[in-house]
C-alpha positions as a Markdown table, in Angstrom:
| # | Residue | x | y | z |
|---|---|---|---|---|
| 1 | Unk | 76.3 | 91.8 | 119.4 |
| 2 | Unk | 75.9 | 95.5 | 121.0 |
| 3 | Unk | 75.2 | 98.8 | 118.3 |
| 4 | Unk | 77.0 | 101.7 | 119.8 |
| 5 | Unk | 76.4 | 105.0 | 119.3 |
| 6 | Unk | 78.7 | 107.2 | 120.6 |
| 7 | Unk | 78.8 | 111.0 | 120.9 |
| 8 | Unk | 82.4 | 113.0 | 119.8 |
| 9 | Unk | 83.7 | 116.1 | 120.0 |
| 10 | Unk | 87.4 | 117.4 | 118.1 |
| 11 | Unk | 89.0 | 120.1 | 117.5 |
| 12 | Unk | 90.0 | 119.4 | 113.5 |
| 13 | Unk | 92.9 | 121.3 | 113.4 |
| 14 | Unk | 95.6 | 118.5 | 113.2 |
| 15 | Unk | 93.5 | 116.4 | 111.2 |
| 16 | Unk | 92.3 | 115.7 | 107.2 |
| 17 | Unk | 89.3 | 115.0 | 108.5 |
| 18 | Unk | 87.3 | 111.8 | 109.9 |
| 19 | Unk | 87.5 | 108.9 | 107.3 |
| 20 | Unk | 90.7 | 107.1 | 107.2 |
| 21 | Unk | 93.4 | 108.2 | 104.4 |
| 22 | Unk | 96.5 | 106.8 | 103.0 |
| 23 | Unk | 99.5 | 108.9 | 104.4 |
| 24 | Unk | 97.2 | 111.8 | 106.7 |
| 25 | Unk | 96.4 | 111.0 | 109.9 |
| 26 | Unk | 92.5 | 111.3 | 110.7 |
| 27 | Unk | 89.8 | 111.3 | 113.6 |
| 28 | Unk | 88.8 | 107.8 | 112.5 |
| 29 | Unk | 92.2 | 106.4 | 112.6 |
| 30 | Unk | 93.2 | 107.6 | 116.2 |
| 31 | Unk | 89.4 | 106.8 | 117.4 |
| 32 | Unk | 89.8 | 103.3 | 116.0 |
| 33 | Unk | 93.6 | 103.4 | 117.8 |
| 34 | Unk | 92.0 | 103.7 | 120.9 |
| 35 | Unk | 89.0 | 101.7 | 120.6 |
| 36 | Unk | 91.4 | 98.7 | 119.4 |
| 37 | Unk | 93.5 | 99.4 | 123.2 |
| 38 | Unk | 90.1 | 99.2 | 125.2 |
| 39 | Unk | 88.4 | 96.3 | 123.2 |
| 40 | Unk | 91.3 | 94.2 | 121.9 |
| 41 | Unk | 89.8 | 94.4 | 118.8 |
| 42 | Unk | 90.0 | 97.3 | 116.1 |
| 43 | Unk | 85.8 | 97.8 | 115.9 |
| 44 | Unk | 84.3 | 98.9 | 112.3 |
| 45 | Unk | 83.3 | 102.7 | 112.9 |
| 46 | Unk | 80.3 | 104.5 | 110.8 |
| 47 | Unk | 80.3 | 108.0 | 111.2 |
| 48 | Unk | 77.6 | 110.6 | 110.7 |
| 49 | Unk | 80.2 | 112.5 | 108.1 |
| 50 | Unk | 83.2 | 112.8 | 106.5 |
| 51 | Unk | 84.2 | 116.7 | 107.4 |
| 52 | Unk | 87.0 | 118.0 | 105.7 |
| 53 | Unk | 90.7 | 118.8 | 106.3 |
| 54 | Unk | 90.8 | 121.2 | 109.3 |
| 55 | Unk | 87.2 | 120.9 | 110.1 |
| 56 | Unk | 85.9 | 121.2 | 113.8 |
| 57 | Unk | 83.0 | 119.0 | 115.5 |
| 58 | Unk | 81.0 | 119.8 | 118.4 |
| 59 | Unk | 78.8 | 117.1 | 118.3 |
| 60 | Unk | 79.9 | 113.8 | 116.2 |
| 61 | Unk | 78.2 | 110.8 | 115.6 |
| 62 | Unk | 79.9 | 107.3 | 115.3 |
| 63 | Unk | 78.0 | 103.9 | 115.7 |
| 64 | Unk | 80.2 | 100.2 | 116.0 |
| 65 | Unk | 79.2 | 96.9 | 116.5 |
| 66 | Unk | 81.1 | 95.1 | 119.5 |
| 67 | Unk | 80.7 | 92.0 | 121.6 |
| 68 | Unk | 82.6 | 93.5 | 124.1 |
| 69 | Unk | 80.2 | 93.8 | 127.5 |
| 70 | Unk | 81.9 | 97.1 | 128.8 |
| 71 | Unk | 79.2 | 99.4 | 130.1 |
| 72 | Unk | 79.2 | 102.4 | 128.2 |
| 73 | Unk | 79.8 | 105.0 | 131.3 |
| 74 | Unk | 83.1 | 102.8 | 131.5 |
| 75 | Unk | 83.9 | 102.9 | 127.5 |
| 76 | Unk | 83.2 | 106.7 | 127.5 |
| 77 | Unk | 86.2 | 106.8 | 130.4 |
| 78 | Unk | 88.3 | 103.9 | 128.8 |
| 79 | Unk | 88.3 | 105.7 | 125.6 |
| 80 | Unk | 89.2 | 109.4 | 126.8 |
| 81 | Unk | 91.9 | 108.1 | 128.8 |
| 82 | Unk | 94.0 | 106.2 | 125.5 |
| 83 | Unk | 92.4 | 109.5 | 123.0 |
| 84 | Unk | 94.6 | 112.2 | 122.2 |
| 85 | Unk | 93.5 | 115.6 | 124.1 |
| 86 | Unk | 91.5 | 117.0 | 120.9 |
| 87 | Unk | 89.1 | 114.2 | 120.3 |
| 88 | Unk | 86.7 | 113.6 | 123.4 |
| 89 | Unk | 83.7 | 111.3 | 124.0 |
| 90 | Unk | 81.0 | 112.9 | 125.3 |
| 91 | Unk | 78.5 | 110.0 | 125.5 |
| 92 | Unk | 77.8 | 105.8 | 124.4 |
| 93 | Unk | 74.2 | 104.8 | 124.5 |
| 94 | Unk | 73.1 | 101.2 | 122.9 |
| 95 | Unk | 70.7 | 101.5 | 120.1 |
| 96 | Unk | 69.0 | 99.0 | 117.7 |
| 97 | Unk | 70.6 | 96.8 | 115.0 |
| 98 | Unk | 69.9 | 98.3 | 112.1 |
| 99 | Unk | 70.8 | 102.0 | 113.6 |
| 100 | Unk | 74.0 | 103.6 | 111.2 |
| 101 | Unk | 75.5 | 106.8 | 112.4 |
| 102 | Unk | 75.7 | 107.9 | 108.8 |
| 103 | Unk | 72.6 | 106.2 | 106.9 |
| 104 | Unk | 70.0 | 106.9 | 110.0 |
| 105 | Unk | 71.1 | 110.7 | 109.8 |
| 106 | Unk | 67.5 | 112.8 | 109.4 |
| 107 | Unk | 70.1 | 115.8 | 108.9 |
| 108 | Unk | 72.9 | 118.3 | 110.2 |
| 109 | Unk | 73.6 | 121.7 | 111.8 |
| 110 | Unk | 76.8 | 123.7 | 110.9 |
| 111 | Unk | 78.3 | 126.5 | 111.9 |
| 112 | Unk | 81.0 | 128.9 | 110.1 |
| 113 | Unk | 82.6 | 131.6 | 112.7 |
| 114 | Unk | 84.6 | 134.9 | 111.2 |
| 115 | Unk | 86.8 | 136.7 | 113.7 |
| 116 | Unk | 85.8 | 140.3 | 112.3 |
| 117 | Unk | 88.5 | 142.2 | 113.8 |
| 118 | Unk | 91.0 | 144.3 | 112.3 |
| 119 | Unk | 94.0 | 142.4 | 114.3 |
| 120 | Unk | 94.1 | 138.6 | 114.5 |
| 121 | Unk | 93.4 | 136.8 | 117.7 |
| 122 | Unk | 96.4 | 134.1 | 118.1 |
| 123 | Unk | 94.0 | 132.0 | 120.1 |
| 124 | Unk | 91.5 | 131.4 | 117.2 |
| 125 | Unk | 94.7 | 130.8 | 114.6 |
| 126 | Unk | 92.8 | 127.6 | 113.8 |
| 127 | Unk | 89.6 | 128.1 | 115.2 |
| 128 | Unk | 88.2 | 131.0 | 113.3 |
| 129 | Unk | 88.5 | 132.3 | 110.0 |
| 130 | Unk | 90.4 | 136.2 | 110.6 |
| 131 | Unk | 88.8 | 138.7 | 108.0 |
| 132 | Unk | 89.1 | 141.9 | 108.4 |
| 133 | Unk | 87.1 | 144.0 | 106.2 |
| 134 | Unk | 83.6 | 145.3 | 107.4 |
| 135 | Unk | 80.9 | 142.9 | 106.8 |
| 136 | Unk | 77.5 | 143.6 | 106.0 |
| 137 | Unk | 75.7 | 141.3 | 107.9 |
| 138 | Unk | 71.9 | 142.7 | 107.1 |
| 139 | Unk | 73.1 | 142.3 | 103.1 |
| 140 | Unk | 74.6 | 139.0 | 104.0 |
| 141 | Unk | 71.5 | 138.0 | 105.7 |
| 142 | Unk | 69.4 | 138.8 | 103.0 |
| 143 | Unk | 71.4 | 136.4 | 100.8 |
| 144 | Unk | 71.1 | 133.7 | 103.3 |
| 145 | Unk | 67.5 | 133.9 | 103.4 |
| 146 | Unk | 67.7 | 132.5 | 99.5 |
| 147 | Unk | 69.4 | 129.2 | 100.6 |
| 148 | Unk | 66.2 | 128.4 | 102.7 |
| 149 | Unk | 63.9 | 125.6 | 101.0 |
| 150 | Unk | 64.8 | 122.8 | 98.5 |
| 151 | Unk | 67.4 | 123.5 | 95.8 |
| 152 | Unk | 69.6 | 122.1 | 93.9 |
| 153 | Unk | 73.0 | 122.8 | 95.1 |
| 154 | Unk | 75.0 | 121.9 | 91.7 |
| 155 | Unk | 76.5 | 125.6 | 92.3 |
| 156 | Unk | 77.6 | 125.5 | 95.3 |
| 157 | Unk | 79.5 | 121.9 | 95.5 |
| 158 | Unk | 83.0 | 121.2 | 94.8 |
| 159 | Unk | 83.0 | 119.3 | 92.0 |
| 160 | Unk | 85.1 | 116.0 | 91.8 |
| 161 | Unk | 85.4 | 112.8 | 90.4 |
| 162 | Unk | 82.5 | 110.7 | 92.5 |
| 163 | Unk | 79.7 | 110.5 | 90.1 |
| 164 | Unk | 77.2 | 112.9 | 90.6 |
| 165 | Unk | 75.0 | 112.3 | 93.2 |
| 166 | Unk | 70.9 | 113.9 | 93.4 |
| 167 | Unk | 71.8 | 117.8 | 94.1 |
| 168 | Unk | 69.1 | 118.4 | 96.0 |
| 169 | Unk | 69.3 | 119.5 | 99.6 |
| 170 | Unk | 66.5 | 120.9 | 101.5 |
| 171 | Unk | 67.9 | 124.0 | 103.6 |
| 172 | Unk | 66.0 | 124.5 | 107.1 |
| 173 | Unk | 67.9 | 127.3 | 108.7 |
| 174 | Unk | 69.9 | 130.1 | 107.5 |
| 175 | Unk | 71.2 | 133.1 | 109.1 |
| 176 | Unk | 74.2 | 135.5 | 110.3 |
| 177 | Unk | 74.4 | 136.5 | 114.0 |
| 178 | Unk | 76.9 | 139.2 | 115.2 |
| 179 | Unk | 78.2 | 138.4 | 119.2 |
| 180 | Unk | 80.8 | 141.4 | 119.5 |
| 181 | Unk | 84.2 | 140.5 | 117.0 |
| 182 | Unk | 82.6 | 137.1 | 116.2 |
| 183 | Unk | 80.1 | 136.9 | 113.1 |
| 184 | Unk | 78.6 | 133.7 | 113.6 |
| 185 | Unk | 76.8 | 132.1 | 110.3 |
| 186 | Unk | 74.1 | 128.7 | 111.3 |
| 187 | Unk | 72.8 | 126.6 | 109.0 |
| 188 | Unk | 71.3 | 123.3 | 109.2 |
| 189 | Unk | 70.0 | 120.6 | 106.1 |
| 190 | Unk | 68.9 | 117.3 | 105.5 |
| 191 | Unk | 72.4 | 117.0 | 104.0 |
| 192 | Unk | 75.2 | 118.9 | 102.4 |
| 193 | Unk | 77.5 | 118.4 | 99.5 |
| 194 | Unk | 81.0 | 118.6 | 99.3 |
| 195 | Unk | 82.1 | 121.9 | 100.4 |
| 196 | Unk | 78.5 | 123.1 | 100.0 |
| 197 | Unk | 78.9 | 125.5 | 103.6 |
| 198 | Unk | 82.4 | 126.6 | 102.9 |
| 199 | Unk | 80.7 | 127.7 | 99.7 |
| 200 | Unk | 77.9 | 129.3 | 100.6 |
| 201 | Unk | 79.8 | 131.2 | 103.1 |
| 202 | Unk | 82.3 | 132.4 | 100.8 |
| 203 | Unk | 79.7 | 133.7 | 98.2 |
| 204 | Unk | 77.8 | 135.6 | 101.0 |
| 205 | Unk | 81.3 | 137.0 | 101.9 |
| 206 | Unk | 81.0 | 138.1 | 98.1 |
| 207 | Unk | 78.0 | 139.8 | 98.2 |
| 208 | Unk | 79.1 | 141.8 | 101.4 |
| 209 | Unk | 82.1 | 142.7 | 99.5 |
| 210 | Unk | 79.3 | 144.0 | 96.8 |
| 211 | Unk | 80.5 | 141.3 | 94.2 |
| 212 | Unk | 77.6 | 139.5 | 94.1 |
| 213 | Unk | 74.4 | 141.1 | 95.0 |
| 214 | Unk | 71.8 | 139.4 | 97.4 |
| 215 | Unk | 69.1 | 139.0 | 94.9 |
| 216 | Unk | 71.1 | 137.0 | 92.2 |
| 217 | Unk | 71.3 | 134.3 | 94.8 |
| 218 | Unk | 67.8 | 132.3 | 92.8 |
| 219 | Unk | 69.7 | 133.2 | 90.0 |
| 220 | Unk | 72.8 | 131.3 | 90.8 |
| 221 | Unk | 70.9 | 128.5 | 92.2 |
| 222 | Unk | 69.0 | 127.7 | 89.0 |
| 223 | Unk | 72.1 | 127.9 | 87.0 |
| 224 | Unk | 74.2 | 125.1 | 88.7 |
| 225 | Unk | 77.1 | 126.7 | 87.7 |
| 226 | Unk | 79.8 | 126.2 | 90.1 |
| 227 | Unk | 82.3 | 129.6 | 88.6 |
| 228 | Unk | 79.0 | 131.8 | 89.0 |
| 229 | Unk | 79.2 | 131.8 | 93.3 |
| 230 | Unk | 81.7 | 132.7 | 95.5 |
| 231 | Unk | 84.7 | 131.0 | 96.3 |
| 232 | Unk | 85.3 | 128.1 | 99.1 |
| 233 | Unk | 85.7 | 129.8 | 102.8 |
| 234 | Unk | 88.8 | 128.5 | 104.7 |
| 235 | Unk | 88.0 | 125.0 | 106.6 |
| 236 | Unk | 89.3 | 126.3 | 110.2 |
| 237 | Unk | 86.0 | 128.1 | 110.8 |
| 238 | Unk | 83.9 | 125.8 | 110.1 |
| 239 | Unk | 82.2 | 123.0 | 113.1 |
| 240 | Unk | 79.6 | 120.0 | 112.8 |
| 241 | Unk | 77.6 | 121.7 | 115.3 |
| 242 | Unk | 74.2 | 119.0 | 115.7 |
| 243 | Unk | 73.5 | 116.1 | 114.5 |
| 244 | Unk | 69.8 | 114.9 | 113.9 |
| 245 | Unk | 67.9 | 111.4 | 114.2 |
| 246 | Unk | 64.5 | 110.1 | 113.9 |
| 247 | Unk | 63.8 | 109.1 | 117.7 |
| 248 | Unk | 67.4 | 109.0 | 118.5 |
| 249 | Unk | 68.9 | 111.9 | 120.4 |
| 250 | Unk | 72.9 | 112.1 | 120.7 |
| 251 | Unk | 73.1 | 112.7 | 124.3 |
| 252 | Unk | 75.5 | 115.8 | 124.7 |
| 253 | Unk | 77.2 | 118.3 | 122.5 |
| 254 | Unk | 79.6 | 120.8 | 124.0 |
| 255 | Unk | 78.4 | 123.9 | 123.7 |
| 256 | Unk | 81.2 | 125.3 | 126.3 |
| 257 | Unk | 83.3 | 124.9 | 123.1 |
| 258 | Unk | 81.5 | 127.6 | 121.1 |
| 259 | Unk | 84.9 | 129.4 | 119.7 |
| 260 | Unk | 83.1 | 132.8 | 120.5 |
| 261 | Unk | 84.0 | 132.1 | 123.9 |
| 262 | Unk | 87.6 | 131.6 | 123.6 |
C-alpha cells in the first residue's frame, strides 16, 4: 500500500468547495471522478481543507492510499488528462504511512485580493473581490498588525452548528500590500476557523471605511463576540495560497496564477 501526497491547484469558481456534498458538485467529487478512471478504483482522498463555496487554491494538499504501482510523474499526467480544465495537479510524491494531508498540516497561508478600481475588470468577475471606494491601506495595516500572535478567534468565526471547537489560532503573518489596482491582503496560521479570513478581511474593510477604528481590534478579540467585527468578505477573492508540513514540502504551487497578474 502507497501514501500519496499530491499537490492541486483550482480555480473555485464553479465549485462549493472541496469536501463532497449532497446536490453541489465539488473539487473532491470531480478529483475522485478522475482518480476512479486512472486507478479503477474510486481512492479515499484526505485533504489539507475544506475551503468554501467559490474559494480559489494555489497550492492544495490531498494524500490517498492506493495499491496501484503507477509512478507518480505518470499519475500527475493520467490525472490532468481525465480533470476538468480548473483543477490541475501540480505534483505526487510518496510519503510515509501515517502522513494525512489534513491531520499532518503544521499550518496555512491565505490570501484575499480586492480589485480597487473604480470600474470592474470582467476578467477578475470571479477572481477578485471589485470594491471601489478608497482604501486606507496604512489604517488597514495597522489593524492587521493586532491579529498577529495567539488569540482566540470566537469573533471572527462563523458560527454554526458543529460544536465549538478550542478558538485559538496562533496568527504568524499579517499584512496589506498595494501592486497598482490590486490590494493584496497575506496571512498565514496554524489554522483558521470557519470564515475566520473572509472575516477578518471584512472588519479591516470596516475600519478603512472608519467604522471600526484600528485600535479596538484587542478589544474585539477579547470579547468573542461575533456582531462586534465586520462582516464576511465575498468568497471569490479569496486563495489557499501555501500549505505547511513538518519535514514535508508540497513540491510546487503556481505562483504564475497570482490573480494580480491577470
Amino acid at each position: 500500500m502507497r501514501n500519496l501526497l499530491l499537490t492541486i491547484a483550482y480555480d473555485g469558481a464553479a465549485y462549493h468547495g472541496w469536501q463532497v456534498q449532497e446536490n453541489a458538485r465539488t473539487v473532491q467529487q470531480a478529483f475522485q471522478e478522475a482518480a476512479g478512471r486512472v486507478l479503477g478504483v474510486c481512492p479515499s482522498l484526505k485533504g489539507c481543507s475544506r475551503t468554501d463555496t467559490g474559494v480559489h487554491a494555489r497550492q492544495f494538499c490531498l494524500s490517498m492510499k492506493t495499491e496501484h504501482a503507477i509512478p507518480c510523474g505518470r499519475l500527475v499526467d493520467a490525472l490532468n488528462h481525465f480533470l476538468p480544465a480548473d483543477i490541475a495537479v501540480l505534483s505526487c510524491r510518496e510519503v510515509p504511512e501515517e502522513f494525512h494531508a489534513r491531520y499532518s498540516c503544521r499550518g496555512k497561508e491565505y490570501e484575499y485580493c480586492i480589485w480597487n478600481a473604480r470600474v470592474r475588470s470582467p476578467f477578475l468577475r470571479a477572481r477578485a473581490y471589485h470594491y471601489y471606494y478608497p482604501l486606507q491601506v496604512e489604517a488597514m495595516n495597522e489593524a492587521a498588525g493586532h491579529f498577529l500572535g495567539s488569540h482566540d478567534f470566537s469573533a471572527f468565526c462563523r458560527a454554526d452548528s458543529r460544536e465549538r471547537e478550542n478558538m485559538v489560532r496562533t496568527i504568524t503573518a499579517s499584512k496589506w500590500r498595494r501592486e497598482g489596482d490590486m490590494v493584496i491582503y497575506r496571512v498565514a496560521a496554524d489554522g483558521f476557523l470557519y470564515n475566520m479570513v473572509r472575516i477578518l478581511v471584512g472588519t479591516m474593510l470596516y475600519v478603512s471605511q472608519g467604522k471600526i477604528r484600528a485600535e479596538e481590534i484587542p478589544a474585539i478579540l477579547q470579547s468573542g463576540d461575533r456582531s462586534k467585527a465586520g462582516p464576511t468578505a465575498p468568497a471569490q477573492g479569496l486563495y489557499l495560497n501555501r500549505v505547511f508540513y513538518d519535514g514535508i514540502e508540497p513540491a510546487e504551487t503556481i505562483e504564475s496564477m497570482e490573480v494580480q497578474k491577470a
